[in-house]
C-alpha beads as a LAMMPS data file, in Angstrom:
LAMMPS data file: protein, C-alpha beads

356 atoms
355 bonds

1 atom types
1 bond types

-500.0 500.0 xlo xhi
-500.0 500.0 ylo yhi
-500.0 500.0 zlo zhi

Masses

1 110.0

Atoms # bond

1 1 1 -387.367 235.708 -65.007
2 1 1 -388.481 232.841 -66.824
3 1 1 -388.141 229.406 -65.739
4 1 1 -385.516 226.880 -67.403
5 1 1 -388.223 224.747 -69.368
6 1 1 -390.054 227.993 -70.508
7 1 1 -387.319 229.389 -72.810
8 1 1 -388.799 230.923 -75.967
9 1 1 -387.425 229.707 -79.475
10 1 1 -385.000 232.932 -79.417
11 1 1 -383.500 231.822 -75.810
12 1 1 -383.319 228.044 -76.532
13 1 1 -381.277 228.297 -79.967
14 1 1 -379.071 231.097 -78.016
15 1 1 -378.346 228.394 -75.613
16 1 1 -377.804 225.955 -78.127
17 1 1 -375.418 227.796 -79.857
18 1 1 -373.265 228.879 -76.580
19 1 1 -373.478 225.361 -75.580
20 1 1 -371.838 224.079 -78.879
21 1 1 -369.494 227.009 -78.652
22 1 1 -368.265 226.584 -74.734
23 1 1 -365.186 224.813 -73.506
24 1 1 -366.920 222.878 -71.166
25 1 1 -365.220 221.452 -68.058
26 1 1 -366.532 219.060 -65.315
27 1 1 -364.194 219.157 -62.296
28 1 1 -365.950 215.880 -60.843
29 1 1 -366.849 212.624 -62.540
30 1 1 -366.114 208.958 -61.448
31 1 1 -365.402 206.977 -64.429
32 1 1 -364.777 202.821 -64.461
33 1 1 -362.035 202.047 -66.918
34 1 1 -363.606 198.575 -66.999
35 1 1 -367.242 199.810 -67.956
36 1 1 -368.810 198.095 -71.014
37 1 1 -369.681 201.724 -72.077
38 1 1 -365.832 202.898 -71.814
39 1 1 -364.191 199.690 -72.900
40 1 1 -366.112 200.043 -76.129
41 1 1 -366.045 203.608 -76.460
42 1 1 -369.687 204.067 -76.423
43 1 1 -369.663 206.612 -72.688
44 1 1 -366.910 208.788 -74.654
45 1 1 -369.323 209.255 -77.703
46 1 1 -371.750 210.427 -75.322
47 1 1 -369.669 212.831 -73.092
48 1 1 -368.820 214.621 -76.441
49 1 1 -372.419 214.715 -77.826
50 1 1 -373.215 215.932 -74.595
51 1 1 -370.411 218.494 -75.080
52 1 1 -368.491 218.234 -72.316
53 1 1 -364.482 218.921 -73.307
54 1 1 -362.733 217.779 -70.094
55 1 1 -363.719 216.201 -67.142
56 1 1 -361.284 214.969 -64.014
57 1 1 -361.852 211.613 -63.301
58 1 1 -362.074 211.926 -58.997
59 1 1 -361.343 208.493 -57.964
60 1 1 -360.961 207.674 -54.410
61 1 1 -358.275 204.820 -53.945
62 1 1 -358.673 204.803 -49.806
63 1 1 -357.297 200.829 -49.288
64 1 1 -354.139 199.976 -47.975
65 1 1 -352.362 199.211 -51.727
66 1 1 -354.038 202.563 -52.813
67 1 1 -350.437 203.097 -54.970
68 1 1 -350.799 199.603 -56.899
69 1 1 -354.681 200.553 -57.723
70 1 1 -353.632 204.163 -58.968
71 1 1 -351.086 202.235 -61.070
72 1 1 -353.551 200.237 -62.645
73 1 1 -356.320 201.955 -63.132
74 1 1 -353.751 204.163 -65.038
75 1 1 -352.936 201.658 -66.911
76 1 1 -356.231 200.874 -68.033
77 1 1 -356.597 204.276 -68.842
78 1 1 -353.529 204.565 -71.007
79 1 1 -354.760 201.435 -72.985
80 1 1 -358.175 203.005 -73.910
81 1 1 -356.414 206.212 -74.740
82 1 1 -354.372 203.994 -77.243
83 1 1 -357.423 202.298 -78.310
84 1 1 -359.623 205.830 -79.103
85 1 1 -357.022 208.355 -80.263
86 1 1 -359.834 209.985 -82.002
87 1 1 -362.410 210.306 -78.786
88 1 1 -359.781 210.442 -76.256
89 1 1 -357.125 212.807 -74.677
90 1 1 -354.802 212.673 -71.524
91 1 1 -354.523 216.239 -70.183
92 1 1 -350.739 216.916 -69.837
93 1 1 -351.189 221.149 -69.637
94 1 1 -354.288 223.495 -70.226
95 1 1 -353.797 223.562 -74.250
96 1 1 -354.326 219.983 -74.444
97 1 1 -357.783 221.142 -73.464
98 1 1 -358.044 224.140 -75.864
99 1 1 -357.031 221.993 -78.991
100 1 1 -359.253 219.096 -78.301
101 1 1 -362.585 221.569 -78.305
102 1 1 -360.892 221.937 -81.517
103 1 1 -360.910 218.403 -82.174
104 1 1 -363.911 217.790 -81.159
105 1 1 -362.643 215.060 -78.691
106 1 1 -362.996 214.715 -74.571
107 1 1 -359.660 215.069 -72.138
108 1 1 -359.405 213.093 -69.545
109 1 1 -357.742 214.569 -66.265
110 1 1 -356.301 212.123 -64.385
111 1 1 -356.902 212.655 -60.757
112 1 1 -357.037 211.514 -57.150
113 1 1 -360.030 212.063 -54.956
114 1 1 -357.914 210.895 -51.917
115 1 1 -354.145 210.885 -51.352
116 1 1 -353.474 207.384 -49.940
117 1 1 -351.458 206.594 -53.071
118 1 1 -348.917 208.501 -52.226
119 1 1 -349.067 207.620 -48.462
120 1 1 -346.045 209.002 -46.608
121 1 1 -343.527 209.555 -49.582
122 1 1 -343.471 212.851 -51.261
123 1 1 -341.023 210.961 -53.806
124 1 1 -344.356 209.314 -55.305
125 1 1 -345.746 212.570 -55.929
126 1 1 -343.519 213.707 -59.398
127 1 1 -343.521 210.180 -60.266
128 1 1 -347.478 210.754 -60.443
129 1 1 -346.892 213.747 -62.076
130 1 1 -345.187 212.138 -64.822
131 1 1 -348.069 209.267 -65.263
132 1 1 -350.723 211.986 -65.601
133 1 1 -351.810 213.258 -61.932
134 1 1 -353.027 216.563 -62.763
135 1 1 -355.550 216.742 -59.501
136 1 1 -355.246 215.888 -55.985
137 1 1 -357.955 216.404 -53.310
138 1 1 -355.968 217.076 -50.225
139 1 1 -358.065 214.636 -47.386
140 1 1 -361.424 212.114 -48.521
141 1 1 -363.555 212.274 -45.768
142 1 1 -361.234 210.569 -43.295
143 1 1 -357.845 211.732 -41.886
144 1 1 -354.851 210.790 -43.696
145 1 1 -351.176 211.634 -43.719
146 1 1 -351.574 215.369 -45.099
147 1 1 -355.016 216.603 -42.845
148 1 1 -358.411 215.917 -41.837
149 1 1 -361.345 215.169 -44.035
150 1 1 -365.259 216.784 -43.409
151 1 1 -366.376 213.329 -41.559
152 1 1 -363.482 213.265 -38.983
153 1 1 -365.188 213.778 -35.546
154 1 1 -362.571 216.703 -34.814
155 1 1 -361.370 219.575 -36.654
156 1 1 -357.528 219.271 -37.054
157 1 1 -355.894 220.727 -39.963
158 1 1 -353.114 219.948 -42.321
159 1 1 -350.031 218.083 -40.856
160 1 1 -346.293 219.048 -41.188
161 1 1 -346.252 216.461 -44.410
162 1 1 -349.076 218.122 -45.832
163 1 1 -347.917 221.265 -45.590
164 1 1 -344.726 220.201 -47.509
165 1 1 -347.116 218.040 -50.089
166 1 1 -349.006 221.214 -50.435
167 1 1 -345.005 222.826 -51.538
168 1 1 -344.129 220.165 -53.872
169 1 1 -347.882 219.759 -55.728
170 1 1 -347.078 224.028 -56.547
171 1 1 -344.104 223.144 -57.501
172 1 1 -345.131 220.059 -60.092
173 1 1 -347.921 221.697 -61.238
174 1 1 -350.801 219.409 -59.617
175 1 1 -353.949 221.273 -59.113
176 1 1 -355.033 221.294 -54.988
177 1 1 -358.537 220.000 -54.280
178 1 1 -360.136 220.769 -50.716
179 1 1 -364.074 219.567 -51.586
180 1 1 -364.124 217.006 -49.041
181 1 1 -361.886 218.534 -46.728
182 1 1 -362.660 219.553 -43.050
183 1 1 -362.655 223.559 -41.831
184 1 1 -359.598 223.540 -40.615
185 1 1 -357.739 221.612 -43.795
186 1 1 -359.587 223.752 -46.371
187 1 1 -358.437 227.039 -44.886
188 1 1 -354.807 226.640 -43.779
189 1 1 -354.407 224.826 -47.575
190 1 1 -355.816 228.097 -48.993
191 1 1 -353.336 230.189 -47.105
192 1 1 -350.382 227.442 -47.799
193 1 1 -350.845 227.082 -51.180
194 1 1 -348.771 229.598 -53.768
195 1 1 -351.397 228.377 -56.560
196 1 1 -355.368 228.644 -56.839
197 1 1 -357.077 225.850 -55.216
198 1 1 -360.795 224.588 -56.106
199 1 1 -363.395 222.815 -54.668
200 1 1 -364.507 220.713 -57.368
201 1 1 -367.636 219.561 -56.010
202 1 1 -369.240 221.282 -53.255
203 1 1 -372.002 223.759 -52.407
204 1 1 -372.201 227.304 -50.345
205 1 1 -373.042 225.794 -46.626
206 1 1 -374.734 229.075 -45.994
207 1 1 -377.575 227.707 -47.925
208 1 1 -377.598 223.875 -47.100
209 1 1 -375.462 223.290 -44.084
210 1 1 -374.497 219.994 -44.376
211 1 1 -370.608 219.631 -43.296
212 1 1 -369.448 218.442 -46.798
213 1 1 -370.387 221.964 -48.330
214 1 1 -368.359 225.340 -47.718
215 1 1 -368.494 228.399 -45.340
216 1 1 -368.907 231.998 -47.043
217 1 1 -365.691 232.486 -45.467
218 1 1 -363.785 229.380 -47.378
219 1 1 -365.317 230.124 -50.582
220 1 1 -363.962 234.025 -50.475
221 1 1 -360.534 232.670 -49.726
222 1 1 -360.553 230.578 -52.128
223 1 1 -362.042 232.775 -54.618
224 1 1 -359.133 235.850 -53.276
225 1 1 -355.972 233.704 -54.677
226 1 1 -357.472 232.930 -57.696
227 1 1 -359.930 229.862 -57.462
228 1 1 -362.759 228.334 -57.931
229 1 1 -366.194 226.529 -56.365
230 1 1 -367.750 223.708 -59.178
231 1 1 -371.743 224.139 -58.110
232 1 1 -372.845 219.721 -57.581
233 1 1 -376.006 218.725 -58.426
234 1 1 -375.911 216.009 -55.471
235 1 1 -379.037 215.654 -53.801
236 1 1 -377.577 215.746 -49.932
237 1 1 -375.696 218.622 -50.613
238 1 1 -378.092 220.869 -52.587
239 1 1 -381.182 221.013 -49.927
240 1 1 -382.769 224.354 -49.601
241 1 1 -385.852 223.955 -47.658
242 1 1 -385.171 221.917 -44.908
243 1 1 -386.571 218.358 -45.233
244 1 1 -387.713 219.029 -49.462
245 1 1 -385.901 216.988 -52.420
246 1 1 -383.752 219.977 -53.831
247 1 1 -384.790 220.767 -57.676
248 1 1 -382.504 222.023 -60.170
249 1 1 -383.920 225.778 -59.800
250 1 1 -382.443 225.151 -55.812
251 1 1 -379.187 223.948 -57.650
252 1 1 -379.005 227.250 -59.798
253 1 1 -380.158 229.122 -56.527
254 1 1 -376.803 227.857 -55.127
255 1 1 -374.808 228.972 -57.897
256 1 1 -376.606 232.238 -57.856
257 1 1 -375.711 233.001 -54.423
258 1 1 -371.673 231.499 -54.884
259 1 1 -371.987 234.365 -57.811
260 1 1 -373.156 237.167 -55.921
261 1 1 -370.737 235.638 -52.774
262 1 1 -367.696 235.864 -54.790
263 1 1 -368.414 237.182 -58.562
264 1 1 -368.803 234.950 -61.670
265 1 1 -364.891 234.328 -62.204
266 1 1 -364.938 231.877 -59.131
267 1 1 -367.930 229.860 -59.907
268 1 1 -367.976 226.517 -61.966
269 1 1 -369.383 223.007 -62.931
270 1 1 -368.571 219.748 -61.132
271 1 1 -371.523 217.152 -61.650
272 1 1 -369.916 214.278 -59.444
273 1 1 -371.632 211.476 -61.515
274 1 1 -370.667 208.132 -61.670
275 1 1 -370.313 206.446 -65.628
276 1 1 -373.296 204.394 -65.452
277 1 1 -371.150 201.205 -65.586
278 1 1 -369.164 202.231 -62.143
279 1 1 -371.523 200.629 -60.198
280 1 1 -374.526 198.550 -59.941
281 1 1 -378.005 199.695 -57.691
282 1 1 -376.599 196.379 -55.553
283 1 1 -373.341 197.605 -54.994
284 1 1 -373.921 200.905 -54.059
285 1 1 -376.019 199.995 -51.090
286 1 1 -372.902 199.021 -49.759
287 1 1 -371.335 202.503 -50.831
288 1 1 -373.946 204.599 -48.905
289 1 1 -374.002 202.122 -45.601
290 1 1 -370.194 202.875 -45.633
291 1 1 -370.300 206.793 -45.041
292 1 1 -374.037 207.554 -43.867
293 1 1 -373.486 210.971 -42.983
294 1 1 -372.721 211.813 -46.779
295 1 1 -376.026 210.462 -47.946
296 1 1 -377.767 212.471 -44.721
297 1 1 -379.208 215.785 -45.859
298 1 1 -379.676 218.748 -43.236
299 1 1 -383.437 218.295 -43.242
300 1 1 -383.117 215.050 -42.421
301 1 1 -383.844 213.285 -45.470
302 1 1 -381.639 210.326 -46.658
303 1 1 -381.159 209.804 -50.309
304 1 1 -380.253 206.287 -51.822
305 1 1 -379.075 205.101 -55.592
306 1 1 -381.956 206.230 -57.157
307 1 1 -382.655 209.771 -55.421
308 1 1 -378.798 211.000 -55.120
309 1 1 -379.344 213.131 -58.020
310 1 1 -381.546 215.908 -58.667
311 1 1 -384.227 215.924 -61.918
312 1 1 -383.328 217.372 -65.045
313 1 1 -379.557 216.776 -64.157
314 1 1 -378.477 213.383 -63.250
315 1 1 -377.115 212.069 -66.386
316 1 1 -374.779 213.566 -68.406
317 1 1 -376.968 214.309 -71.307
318 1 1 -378.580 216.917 -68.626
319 1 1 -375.866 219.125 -69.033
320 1 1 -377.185 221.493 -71.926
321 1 1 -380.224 222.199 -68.986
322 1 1 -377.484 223.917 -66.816
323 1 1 -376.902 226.316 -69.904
324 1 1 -380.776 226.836 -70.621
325 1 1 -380.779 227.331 -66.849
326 1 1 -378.064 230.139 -67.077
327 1 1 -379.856 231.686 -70.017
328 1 1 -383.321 232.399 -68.176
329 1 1 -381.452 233.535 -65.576
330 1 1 -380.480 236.453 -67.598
331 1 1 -376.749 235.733 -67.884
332 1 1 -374.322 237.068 -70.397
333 1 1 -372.740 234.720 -73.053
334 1 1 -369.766 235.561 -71.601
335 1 1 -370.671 234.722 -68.043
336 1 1 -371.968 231.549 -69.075
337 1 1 -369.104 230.501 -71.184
338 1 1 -366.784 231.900 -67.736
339 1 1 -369.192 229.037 -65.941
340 1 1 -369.055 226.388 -68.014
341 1 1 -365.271 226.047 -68.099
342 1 1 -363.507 229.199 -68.786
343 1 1 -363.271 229.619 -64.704
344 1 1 -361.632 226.656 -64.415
345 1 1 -359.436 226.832 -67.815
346 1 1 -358.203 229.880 -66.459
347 1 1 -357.034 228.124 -62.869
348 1 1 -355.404 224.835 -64.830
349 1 1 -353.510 227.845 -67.257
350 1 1 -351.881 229.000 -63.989
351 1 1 -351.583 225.540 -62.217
352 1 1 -350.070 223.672 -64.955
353 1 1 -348.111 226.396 -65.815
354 1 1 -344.364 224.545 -66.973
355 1 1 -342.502 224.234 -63.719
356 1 1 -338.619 225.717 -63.128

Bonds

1 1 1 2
2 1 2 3
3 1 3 4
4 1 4 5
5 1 5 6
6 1 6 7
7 1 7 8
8 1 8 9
9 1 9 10
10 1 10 11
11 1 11 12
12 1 12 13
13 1 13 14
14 1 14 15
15 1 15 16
16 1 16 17
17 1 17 18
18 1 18 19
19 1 19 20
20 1 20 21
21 1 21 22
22 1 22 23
23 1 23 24
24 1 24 25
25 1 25 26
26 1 26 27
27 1 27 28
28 1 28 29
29 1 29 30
30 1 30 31
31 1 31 32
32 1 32 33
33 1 33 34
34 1 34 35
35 1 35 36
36 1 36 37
37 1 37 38
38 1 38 39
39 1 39 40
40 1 40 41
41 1 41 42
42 1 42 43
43 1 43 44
44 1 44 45
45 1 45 46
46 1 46 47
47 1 47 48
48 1 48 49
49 1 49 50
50 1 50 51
51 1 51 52
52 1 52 53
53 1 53 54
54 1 54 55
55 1 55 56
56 1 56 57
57 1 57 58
58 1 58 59
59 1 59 60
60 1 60 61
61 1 61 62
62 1 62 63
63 1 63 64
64 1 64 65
65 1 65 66
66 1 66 67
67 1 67 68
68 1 68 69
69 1 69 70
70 1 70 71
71 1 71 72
72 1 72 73
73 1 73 74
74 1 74 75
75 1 75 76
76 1 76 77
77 1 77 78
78 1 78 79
79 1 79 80
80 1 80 81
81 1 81 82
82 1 82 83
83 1 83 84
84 1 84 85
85 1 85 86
86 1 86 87
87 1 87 88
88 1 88 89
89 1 89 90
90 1 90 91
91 1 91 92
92 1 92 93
93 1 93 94
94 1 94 95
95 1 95 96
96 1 96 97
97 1 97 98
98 1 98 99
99 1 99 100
100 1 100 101
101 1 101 102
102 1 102 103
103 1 103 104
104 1 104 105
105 1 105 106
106 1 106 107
107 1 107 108
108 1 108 109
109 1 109 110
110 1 110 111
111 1 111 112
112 1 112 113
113 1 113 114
114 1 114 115
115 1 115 116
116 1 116 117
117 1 117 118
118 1 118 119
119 1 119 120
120 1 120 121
121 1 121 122
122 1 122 123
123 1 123 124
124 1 124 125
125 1 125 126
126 1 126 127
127 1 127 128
128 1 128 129
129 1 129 130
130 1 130 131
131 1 131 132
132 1 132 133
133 1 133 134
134 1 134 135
135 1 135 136
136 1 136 137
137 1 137 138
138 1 138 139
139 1 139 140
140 1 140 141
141 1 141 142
142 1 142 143
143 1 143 144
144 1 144 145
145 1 145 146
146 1 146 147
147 1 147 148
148 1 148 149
149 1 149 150
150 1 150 151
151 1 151 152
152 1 152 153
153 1 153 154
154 1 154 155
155 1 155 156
156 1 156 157
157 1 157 158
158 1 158 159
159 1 159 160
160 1 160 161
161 1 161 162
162 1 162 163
163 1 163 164
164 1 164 165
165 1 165 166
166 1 166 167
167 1 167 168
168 1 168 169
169 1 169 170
170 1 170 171
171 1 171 172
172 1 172 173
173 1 173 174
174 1 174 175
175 1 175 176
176 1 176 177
177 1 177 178
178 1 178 179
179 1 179 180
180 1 180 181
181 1 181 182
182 1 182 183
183 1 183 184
184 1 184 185
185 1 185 186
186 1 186 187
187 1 187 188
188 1 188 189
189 1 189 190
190 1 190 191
191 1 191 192
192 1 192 193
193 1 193 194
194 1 194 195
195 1 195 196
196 1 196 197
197 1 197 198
198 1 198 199
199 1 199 200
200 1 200 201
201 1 201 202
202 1 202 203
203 1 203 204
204 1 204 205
205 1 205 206
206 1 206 207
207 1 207 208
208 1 208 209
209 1 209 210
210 1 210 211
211 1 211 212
212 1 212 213
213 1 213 214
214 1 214 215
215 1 215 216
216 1 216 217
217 1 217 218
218 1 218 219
219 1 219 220
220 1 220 221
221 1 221 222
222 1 222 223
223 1 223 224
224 1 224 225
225 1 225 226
226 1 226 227
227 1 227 228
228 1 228 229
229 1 229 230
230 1 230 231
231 1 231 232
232 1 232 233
233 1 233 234
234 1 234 235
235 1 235 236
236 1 236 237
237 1 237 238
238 1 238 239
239 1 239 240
240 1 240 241
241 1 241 242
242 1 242 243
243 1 243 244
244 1 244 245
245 1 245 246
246 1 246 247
247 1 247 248
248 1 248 249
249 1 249 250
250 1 250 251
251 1 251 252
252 1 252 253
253 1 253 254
254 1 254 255
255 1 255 256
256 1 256 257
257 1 257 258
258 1 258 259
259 1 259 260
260 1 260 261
261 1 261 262
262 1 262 263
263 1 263 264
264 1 264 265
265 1 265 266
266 1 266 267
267 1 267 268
268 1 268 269
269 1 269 270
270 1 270 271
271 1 271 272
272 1 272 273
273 1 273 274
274 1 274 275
275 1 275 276
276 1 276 277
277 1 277 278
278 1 278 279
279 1 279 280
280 1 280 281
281 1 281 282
282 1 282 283
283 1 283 284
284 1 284 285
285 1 285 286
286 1 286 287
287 1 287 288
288 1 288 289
289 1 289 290
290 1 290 291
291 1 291 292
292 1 292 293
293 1 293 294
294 1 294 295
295 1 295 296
296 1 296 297
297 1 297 298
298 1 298 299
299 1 299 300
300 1 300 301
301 1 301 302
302 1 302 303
303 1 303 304
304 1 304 305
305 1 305 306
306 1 306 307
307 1 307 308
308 1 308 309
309 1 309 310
310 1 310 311
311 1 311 312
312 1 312 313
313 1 313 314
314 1 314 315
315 1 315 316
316 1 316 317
317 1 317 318
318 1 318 319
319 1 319 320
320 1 320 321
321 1 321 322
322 1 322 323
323 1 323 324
324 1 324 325
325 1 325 326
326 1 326 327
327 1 327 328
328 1 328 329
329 1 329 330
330 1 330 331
331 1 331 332
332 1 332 333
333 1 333 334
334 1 334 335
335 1 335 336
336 1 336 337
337 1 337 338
338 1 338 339
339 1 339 340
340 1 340 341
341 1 341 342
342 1 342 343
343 1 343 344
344 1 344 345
345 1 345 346
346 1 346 347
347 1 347 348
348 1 348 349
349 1 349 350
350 1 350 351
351 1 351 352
352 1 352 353
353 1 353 354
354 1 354 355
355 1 355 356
């Protein structure tokens, strides 16, 4: 099969074409409502031209007033939605997605990539609900009042208020996230949960074993009720020979092997990029002294600001590659539309489904 840059004229305008065509859906990118590129709408232009339709915004909010800083950044995010009514959509249910493609304008999904802001009150939860909240990873790395993230030195799983967080985000409608949590977390939230659950961003750990990525085991139960895996193009996490900088034929080898692992309904996209106004090369030094063991891959390598991503997809602009990727790989139009965001249009249909 031919390689992603060696597409012949017939295969690059087919991919062209299904790329203009797709509902595309990132389930991972970190976005700064207080970018220069957001505040004056230039990063929205460019998601669109890029033509991604939706993407959740995965913020981690792990301080001790994580509530007030979920209030305000939703804030800010209300104000540029007021500001670019003709770039800009807040995702209340799955058709919100559907008639923007129409549009030809980007939804936001407002989500958490850590549940601190609700902290011990479930009563915070609907009140989320109603401010946007669409997306909730269950743990971030660290232990928290509903389970155990992937760095905690144990392997506990979800607590007694999880468990009943888990009941009342099926019965809101607020999609359950498990990419960062630990074993035992991700698999008793699978069997908890009534609704599909995702991993937005997170790799088969079959193939690159670092603890961040998923078991065949997790990614089968997940796939059984319904979900699905988003394929990240994140250096650490994408390794395939042990101690080599992945490439993006190792990322699509990863989503080849989810695909064979659990068939192409259950596979998607989640990039996990940062707007390039979220942080500067100075601050994230900080970021990757913080949680080493993320930056750390298997083989021993350990990736900074500049090598976190892999080539030919660490911007957003990169995302057409993915579909020239899927199209030497001999996949169907339909497959590759499924990929792009139909997998995961399909999940939101039946998680935002309007609640009794």
């Amino acid at each position: 099969m031919k390689r992603i840059f060696e597409l012949d004229k017939e295969q690059e305008r087919r991919a062209l074409d299904l790329h203009k065509e797709a509902t595309i859906i990132d389930s991972s990118i970190v976005m700064n409502p207080d970018g220069k590129g957001l505040a004056n709408g230039e990063y929205f232009k460019t998601l669109i031209d890029a033509g991604i339709t939706a993407s959740f915004d995965m913020r981690p909010f792990t301080s001790w007033d994580a509530t007030q800083q979920a209030m305000k950044n939703l804030y800010k995010w209300y104000r540029l939605i007021e500001k670019y009514p003709d770039k800009i959509v807040l995702a209340n249910d799955a058709e919100d997605i559907v008639e923007a493609k129409r549009n030809k304008k980007w939804v936001y999904v407002a989500g958490l990539q850590s549940p601190e802001p609700i902290q011990n009150d479930l009563t915070t939860l609907p009140i989320l609900y109603k401010l946007g909240i669409r997306v909730m990873l269950i743990a971030y790395n660290k232990r928290n009042y509903l389970g155990d993230g992937c760095l905690e030195r144990g392997n506990s799983g979800l607590s007694d208020f999880g468990l009943k967080a888990i009941e009342e985000m099926n019965r809101l409608g607020i999609l359950i996230d498990l990419a960062h949590s630990n074993d035992a977390t991700t698999s008793e939230a699978i069997e908890a949960s009534k609704d599909p659950t995702i991993f937005s961003h997170a790799n088969p750990r079959s193939i690159c074993p670092h603890r961040r990525n998923k078991t065949d085991e997790q990614i089968k139960a997940m796939a059984e009720k319904g979900g699905v895996i988003g394929i990240v193009p994140f250096a650490p996490f994408t390794e395939v020979k042990k101690g080599v900088r992945p490439t993006f034929e190792d990322y699509l080898y990863h989503m080849e092997y989810a695909i064979k692992l659990v068939g192409v309904d259950h596979v998607g996209m989640g990039q996990d990029l940062l707007d390039p106004w979220y942080f500067s090369p100075q601050e994230y030094v900080g970021h990757v002294g913080r949680e080493p063991e993320i930056w750390q891959a298997p083989g021993g390598l350990m990736y900074d600001y500049s090598t976190r991503r892999i080539d030919n997809f660490d911007k957003i602009e990169d995302t057409i590659n993915l579909t020239k990727g899927l199209v030497a790989k001999g996949y169907s139009d339909e497959e590759i539309k499924k990929i792009l965001g139909q997998n995961l249009l399909r999940v939101l249909r039946k998680v935002w489904k309007k609640k009794k």
